[in-house]
C-alpha positions as CSV (number, residue, x, y, z in Angstrom):
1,X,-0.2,-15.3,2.6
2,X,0.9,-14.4,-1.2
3,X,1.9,-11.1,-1.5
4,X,1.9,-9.7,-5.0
5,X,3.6,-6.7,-6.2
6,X,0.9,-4.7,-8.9
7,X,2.6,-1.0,-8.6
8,X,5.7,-0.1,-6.8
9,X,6.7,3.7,-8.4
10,X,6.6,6.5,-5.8
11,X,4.9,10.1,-7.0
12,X,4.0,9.1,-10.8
13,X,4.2,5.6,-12.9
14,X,7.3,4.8,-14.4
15,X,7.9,3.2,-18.0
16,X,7.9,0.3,-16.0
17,X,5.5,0.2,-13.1
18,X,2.2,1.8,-11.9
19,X,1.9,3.7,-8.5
20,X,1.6,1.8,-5.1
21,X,-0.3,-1.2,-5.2
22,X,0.0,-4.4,-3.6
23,X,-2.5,-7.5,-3.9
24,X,-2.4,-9.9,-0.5
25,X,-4.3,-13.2,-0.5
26,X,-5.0,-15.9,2.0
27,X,-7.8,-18.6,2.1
28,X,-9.2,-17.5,-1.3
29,X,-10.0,-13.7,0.3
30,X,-7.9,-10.3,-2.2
31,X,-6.9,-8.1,-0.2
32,X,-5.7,-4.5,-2.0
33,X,-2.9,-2.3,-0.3
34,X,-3.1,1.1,-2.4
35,X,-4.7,1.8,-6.0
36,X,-2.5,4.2,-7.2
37,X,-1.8,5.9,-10.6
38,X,-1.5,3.0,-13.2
39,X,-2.7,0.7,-10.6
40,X,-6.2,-0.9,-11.7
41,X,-5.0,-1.5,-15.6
42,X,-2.1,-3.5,-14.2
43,X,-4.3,-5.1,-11.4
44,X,-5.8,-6.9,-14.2
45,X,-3.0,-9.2,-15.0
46,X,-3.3,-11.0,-11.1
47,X,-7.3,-11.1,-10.3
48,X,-10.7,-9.9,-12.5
49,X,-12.0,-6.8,-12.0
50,X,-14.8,-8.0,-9.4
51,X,-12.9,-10.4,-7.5
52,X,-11.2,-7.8,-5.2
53,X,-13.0,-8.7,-1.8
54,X,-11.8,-5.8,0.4
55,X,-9.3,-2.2,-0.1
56,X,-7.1,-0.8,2.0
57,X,-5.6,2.8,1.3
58,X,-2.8,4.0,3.4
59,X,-3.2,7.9,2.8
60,X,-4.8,10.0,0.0
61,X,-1.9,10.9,-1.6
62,X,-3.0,10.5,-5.5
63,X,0.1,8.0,-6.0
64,X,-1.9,5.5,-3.7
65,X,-5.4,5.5,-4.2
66,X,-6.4,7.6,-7.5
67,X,-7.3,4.5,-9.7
68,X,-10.1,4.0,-7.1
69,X,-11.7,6.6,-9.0
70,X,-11.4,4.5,-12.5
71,X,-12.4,1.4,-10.4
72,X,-15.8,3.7,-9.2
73,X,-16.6,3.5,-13.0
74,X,-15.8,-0.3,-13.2
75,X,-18.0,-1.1,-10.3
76,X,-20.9,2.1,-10.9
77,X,-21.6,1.4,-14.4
78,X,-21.4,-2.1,-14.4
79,X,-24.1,-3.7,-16.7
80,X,-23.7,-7.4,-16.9
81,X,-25.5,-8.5,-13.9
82,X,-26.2,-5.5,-12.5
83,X,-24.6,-2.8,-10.6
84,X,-21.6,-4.4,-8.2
85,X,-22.3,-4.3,-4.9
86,X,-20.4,-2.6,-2.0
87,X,-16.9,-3.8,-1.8
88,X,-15.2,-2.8,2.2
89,X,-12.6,-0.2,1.9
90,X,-10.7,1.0,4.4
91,X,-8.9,4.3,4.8
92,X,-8.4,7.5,6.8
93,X,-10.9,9.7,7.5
94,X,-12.3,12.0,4.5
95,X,-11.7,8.9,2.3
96,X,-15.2,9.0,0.5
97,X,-15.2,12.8,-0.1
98,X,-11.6,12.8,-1.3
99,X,-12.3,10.2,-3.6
100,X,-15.7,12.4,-4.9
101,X,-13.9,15.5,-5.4
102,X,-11.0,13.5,-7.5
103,X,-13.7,12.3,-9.6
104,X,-15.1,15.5,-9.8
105,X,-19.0,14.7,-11.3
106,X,-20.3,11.7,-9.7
107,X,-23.7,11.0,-10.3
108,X,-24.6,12.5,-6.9
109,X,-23.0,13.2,-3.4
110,X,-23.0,9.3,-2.1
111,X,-22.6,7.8,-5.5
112,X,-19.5,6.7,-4.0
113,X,-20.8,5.1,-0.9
114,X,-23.2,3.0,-3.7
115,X,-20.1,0.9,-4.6
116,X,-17.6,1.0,-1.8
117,X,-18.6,0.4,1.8
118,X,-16.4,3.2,3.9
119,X,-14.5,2.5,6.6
120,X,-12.1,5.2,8.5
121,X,-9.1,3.8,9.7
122,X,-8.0,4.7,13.5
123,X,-4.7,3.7,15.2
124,X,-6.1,0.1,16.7
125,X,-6.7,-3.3,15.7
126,X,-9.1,-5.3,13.9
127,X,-10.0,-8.4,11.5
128,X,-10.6,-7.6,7.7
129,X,-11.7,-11.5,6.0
130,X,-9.2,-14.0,7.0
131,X,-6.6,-11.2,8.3
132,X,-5.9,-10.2,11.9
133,X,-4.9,-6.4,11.1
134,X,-2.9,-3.4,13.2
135,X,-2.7,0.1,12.0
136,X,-0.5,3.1,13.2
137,X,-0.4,6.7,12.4
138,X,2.9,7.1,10.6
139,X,5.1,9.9,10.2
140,X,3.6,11.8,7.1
141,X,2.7,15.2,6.3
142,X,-1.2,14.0,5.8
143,X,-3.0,11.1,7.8
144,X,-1.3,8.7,6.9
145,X,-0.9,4.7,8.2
146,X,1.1,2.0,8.3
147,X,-0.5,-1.4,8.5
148,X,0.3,-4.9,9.9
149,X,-1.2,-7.8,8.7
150,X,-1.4,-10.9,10.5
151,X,-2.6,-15.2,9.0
152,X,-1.6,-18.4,9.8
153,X,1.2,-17.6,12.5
154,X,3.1,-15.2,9.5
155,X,2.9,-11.3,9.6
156,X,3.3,-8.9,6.7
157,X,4.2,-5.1,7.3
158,X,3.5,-2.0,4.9
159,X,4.8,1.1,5.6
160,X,2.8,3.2,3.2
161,X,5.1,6.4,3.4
162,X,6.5,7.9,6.6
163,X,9.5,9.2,7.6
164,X,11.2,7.6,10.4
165,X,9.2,7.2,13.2
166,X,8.4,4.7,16.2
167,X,4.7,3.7,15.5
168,X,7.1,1.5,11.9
169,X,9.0,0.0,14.3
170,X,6.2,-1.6,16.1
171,X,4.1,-2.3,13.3
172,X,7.9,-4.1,11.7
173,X,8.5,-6.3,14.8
174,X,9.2,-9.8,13.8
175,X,7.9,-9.0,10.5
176,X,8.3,-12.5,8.3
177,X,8.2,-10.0,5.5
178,X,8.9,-5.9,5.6
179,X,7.6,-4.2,2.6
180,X,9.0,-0.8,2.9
181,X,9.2,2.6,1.1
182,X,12.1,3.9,0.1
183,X,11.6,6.7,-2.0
184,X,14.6,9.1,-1.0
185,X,18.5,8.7,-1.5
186,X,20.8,9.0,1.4
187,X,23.0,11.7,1.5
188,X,21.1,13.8,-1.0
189,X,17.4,14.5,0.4
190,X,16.8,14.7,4.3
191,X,13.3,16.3,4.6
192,X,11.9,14.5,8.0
193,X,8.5,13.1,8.7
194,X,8.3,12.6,4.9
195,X,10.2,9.6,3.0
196,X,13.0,6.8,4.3
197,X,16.1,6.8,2.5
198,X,17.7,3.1,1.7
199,X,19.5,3.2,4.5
200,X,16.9,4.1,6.8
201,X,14.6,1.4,5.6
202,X,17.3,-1.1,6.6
203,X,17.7,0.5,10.1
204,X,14.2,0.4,11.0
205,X,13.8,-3.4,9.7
206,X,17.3,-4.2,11.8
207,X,15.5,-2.9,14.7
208,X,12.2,-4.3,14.3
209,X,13.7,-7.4,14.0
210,X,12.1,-8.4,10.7
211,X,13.4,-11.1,8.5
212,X,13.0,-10.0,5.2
213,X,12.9,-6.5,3.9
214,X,11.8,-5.2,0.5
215,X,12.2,-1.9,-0.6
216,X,9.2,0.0,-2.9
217,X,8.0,3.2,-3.5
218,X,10.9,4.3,-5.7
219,X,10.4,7.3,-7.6
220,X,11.6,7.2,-11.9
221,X,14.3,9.8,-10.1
222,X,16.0,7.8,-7.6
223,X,18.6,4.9,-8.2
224,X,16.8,2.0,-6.9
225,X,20.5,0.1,-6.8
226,X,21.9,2.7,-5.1
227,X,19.2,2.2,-2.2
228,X,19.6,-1.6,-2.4
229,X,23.1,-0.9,-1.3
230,X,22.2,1.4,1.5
231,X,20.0,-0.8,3.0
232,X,21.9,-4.2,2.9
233,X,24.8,-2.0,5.2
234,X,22.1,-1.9,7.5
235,X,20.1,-5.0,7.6
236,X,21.4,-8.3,7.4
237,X,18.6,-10.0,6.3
238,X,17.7,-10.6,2.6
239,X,16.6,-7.0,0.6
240,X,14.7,-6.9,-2.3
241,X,13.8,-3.8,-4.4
242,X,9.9,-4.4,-5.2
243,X,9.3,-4.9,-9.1
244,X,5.9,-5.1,-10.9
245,X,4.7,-8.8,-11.1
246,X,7.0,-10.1,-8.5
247,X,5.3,-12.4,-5.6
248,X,6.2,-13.5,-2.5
249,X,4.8,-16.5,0.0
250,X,4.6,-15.5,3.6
């Protein structure tokens, strides 16, 4: 697997980076984890606009999936060659009516369902392309999943956001790679079943086991040196802090 890093700022883009957004390919299938804010401009640089073969959004926060309603104009209005057809996305339920309302005048009520084919994400497992896929319901204050993603003996985990919480654990275990938010600072916000601090990412990846860990969804706000730290006194393994452009082989 090549995992590409296309957004990593939690809550808005930075000067730097667009919102949550991570481009996973394997036997010539594009995988998208998260469109968020900034997302689909910067998208561009790694793959054409039409060569995305499946999307999968971890939560409806806007930070992860409101570019889908600039991509809904990419794929809708389409001229050369006709109208795009249905691309598979995957996310929790009320994905299709979330997106509608965000976009706020579609052409009618399923104009969404023209371009994306809809599918709601349970806790369970299942194959999208090439991928052998897990999801768990993470700790988060809407529906909110973590996924595991499974090709060619290697496994990559994405936490979406969550607070601490078993169901990561799981999803982390033996993780080749462990791409992880870590959008508060230790010592200075403790809000449960919302974000991970540095530290905490590096706990939950020592106890999954995981071999690497790489830290994203850092809000413009929080020192994302300061969370590198925290988490390499916890995890022994190699940490990264995500960065736009940035790839990994799995």
């Amino acid at each position: 697997m090549k995992l590409t890093v296309v957004g990593c700022s939690g809550s808005f883009p930075s000067a730097e980076s667009a919102c949550s957004s991570y481009l996973v390919e394997a036997d010539g299938f594009r995988l998208l984890l998260d469109m968020g804010n900034g997302a689909l401009g910067e998208l561009q640089r790694h793959c054409g606009l039409y060569d995305l073969d499946a999307i999968y959004l971890s939560h409806l926060h806007a930070d992860h999936c409101i570019d889908m309603c600039a991509y809904f104009v990419a794929r809708y209005y389409r001229h050369e060659g006709g109208r795009c057809p249905p691309i598979p996305v995957y996310g929790p339920e009320g994905t299709e009516h979330r997106l509608t309302t965000a976009y706020a005048d579609t052409p009618s009520a399923s104009s969404m369902s023209e371009v994306f084919d809809f599918h709601t994400v349970k806790p369970g497992s299942f194959e999208i392309g090439p991928f052998s896929v897990h999801t768990e319901k993470v700790s988060h204050p809407v529906e909110a999943y973590g996924i595991r993603l499974e090709h060619g003996g290697r496994v990559l985990t994405y936490s979406g956001d969550t607070g601490v919480c078993d169901a990561l654990d799981e999803l982390a275990r033996d993780a080749d790679l462990f791409l992880c938010e870590a959008a508060f600072t230790y010592g200075k916000e403790n809000i449960p079943d919302l974000h991970l601090n540095g530290r905490e990412a590096g706990e939950t990846a020592t106890r999954a086991g995981a071999r690497r860990l790489v830290l994203t969804h850092i809000p413009p706000w929080t020192d994302p040196q300061a969370n590198l730290t925290d988490a390499r006194e916890t995890f022994a393994g190699p940490v990264d802090v995500a960065a736009p452009r940035q790839t990994y082989e799995i």
